[in-house]
N, C-alpha and C positions, 0 to 999 in steps of 0.2 A: 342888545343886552340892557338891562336894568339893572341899576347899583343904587341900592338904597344907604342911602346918607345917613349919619348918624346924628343924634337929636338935636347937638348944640349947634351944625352948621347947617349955612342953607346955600342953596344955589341957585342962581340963574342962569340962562344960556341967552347972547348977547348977540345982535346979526346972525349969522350962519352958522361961524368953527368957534365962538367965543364962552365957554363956559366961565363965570365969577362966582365963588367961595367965599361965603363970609361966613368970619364966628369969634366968638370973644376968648375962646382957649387957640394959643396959636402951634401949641404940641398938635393939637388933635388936628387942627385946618390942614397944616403938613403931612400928617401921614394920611389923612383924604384924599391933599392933590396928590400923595405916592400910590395909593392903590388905584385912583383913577388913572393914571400914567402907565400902569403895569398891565395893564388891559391891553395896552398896544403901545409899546416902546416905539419910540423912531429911530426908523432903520438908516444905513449910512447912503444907500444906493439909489433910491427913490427919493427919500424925505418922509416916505409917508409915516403918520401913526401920531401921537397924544405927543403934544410938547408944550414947554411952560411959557409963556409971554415973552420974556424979552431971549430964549435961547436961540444959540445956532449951534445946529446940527453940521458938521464938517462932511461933505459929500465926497464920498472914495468914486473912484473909475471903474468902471465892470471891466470886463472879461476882453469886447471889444476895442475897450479905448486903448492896451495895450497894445493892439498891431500897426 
């Protein structure tokens, strides 16, 4: 997927999973990292999908772990 940024922020991608957002309006830079997050929310089971730098995602037990 391709998501086109809007004019006043810029991005680079950093190593491998590291996307950085700069821009001098910090309303607009936030709801950038929001709609790039909502692409692929992280889920609780996996881990997988878009998460912000310093978060942790709290990991539930499947179906399995209960027996």
């Amino acid at each position: 997927m391709i998501f086109q940024l809007p004019d006043n922020v810029s991005g680079a991608v950093d190593k491998a999973n590291v996307i950085t957002l700069e821009s001098i309006d910090k309303e607009n830079l936030g709801l950038t990292a929001a709609q790039i997050r909502s692409i692929r929310k992280p889920e609780p089971y996996k881990g997988k999908g878009i998460r912000y730098q310093d978060e942790h995602i709290v990991r539930k037990a499947g179906k399995s772990a209960s027996k």
